[in-house]
C-alpha positions in Angstrom: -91.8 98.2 225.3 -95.4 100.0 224.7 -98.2 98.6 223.4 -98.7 99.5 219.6 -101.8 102.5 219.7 -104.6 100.8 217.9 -105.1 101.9 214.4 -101.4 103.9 214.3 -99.9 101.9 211.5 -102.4 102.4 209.3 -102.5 106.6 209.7 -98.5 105.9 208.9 -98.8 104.7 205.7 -100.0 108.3 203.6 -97.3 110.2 205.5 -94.5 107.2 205.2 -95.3 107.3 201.5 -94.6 110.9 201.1 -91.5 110.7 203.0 -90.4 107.7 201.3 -90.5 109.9 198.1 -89.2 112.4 199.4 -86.2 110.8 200.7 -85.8 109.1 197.0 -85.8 112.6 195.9 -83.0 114.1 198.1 -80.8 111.0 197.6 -80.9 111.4 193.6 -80.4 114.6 194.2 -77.3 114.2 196.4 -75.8 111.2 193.5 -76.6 114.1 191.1 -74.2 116.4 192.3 -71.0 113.9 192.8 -71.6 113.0 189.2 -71.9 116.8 188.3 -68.4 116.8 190.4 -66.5 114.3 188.5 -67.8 116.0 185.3 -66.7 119.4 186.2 -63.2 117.9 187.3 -62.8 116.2 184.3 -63.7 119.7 182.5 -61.3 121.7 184.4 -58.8 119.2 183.6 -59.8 119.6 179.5 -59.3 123.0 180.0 -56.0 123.4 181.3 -54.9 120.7 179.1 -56.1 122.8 175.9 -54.8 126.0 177.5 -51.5 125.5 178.4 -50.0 123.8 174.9 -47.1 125.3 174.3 -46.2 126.4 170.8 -49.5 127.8 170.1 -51.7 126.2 167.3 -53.2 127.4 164.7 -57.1 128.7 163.9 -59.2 125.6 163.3 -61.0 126.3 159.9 -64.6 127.9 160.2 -65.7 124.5 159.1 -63.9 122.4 161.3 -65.0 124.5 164.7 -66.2 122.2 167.0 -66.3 124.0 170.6 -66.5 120.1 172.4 -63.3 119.8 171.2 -61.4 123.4 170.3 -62.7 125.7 172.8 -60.5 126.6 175.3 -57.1 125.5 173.2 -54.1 128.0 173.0 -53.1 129.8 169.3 -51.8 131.8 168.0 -52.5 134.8 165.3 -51.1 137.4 163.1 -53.1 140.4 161.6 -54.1 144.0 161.6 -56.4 144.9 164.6 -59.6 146.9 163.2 -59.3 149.8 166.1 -62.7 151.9 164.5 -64.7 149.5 164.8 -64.1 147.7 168.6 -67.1 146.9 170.8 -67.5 146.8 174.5 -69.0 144.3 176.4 -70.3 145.4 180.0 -68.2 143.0 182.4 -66.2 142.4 185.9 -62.8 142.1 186.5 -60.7 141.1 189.6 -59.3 144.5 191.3 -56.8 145.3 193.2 -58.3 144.6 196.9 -59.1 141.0 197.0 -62.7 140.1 197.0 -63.5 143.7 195.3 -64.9 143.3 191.6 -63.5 146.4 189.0 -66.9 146.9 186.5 -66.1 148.1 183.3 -66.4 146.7 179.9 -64.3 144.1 177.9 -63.1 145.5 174.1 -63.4 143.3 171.1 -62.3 144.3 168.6 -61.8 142.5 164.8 -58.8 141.1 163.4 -58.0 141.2 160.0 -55.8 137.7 159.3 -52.7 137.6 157.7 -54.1 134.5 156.0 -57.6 136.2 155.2 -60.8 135.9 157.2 -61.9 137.8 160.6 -61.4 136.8 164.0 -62.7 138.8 166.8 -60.4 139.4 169.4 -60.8 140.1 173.5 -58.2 142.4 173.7 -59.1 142.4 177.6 -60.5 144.6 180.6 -60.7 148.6 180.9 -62.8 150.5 183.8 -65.9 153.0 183.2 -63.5 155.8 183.0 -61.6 154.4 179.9 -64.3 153.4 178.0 -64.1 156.3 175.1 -61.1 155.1 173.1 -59.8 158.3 173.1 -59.3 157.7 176.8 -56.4 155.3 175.7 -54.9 156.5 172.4 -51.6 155.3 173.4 -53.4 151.8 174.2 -54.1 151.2 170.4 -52.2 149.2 168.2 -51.5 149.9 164.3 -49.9 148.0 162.1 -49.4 143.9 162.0 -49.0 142.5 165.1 -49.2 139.1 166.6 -51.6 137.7 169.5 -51.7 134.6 171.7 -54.9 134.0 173.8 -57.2 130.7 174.5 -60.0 130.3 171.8 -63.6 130.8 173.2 -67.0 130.1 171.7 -70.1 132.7 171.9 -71.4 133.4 175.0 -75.1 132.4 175.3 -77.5 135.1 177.2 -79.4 133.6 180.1 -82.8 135.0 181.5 -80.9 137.4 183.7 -78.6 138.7 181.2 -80.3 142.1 179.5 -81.0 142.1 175.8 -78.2 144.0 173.7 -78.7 147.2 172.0 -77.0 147.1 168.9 -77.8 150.7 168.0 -76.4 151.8 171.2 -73.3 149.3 171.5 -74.7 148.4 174.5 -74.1 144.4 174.7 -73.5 142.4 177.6 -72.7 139.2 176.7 -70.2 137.3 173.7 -72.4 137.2 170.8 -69.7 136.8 168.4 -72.4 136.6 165.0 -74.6 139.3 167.2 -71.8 141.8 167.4 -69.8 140.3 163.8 -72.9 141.2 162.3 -73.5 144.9 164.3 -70.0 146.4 163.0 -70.3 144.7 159.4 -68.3 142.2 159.6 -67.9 140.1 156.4 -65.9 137.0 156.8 -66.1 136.3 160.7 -65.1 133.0 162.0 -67.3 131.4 164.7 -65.7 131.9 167.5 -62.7 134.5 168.8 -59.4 134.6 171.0 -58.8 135.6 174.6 -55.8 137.4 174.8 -53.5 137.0 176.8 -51.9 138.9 179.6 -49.0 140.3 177.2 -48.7 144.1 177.8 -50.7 146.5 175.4 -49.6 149.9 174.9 -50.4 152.4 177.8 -51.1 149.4 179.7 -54.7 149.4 178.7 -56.7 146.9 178.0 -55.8 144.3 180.0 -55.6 140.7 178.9 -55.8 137.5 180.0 -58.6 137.9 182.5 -59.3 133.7 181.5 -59.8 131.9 184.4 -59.9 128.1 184.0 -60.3 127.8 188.2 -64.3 127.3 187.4 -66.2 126.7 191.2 -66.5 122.9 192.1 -68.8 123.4 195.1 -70.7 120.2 193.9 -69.5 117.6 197.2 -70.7 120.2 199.3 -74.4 120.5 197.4 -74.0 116.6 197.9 -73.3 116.4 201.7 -76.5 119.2 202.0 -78.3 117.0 200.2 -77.3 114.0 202.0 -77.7 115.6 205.3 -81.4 116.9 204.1 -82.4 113.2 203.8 -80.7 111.9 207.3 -82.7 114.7 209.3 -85.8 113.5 206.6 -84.8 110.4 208.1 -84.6 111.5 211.6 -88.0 113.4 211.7 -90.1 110.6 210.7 -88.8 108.7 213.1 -89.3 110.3 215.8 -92.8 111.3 214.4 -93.9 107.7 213.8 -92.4 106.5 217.6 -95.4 109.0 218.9 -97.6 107.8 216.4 -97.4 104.2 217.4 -96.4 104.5 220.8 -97.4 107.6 222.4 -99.9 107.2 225.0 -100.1 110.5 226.5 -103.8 111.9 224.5 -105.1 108.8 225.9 -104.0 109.7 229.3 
């Protein structure tokens, strides 16, 4: 074996320091994301739990709304849909070639309660061309009627969501006081119901666009993570063997 180079371990230390953190860095990172698994796993299962309880429940009272604990559960309502004043929410949906997104909007619309109180209600997905409700007369429905759907909570709008345009009706995300407060709602509960996939009228809107299969790519963000460090690992290596061993400058 080689001679240790004179003065090699000590032009080690400044760059074995910084890859010493760095390495600490890329494995937190790494147990991070298998704890961010187990949690989403454990919130997939919550949700399909919640959303498959068959009867239906009830509302929770305005009071009682806890999303931790209500979102995502299954009920079951009975009302008057208010048609004239539905808003659209700019949105995907999953078309007919797999892979290929449909854009269109997602109508809201409030719901008058048998009980009393307003619920906002997803009645589901229409395309750009059926966005004028005139579009789909025979999709409208008058008169009481009952709808099952999974409870959902407002939508909160990230950075690279656009600002809404209440005087417009241009919103793009679920801002259930936002738009509650835009069409003059009263009495809105905090919250409103995805229906389901039960067929509307002229077959338009179309419910129960839910998914509960959320992306779990977290083991693989792990293993990158993981395998970042072991090349980390790998590199310094090999960079301090010519460090401290290396003899072919001095040849």
């Amino acid at each position: 074996m080689p001679a240790v180079r004179p003065g090699a371990v000590r032009a080690l230390v400044a760059p074995g320091l910084v890859s010493l953190v760095c390495l600490a860095i890329l494995l937190g990172l790494g147990v991070w994301q298998l704890d961010r698994k187990g949690q989403k796993e454990a919130l997939i299962g919550r949700i399909l739990a919640r959303s498959q309880v068959d009867p239906p429940g009830e509302l929770p009272p305005a009071t009682a709304w806890n999303p931790e604990t209500d979102e995502f559960r299954r009920v079951r309502i009975t009302g008057t849909l208010l048609n004239d004043r539905e808003t659209l929410v700019h949105g995907l949906a999953a078309g007919a070639t797999p892979g290929r997104a449909l854009q269109g909007y997602y109508v809201l619309t409030p719901f008058r309660l048998r009980q009393g109180g307003t619920v906002l209600v997803n009645r589901g997905f229409v395309p750009t061309e059926l966005k004028a409700p005139a579009s789909r007369a025979s999709g409208q429905v008058s008169g009481e009627t009952t709808i099952t759907g999974i409870l959902r909570g407002s939508e909160p709008r990230t950075m690279f969501v656009p600002a809404p345009d209440a005087a417009r009706n241009e919103w793009f995300n679920r801002d259930i006081s936002g738009i509650s407060a835009a069409i003059g709602l009263s009495d809105p509960l905090p919250y409103l119901v995805e229906a389901d996939a039960s067929p509307n009228p002229g077959g338009w809107p179309k419910g129960g666009q839910l998914r509960v299969d959320l992306p779990n790519n977290h083991l693989q963000y792990a293993f990158t993570w993981f395998g970042i460090a072991g090349c980390l690992v790998g590199v310094f290596g090999v960079f301090a063997w010519k460090r401290l061993f290396d003899t072919s400058e001095a040849a």
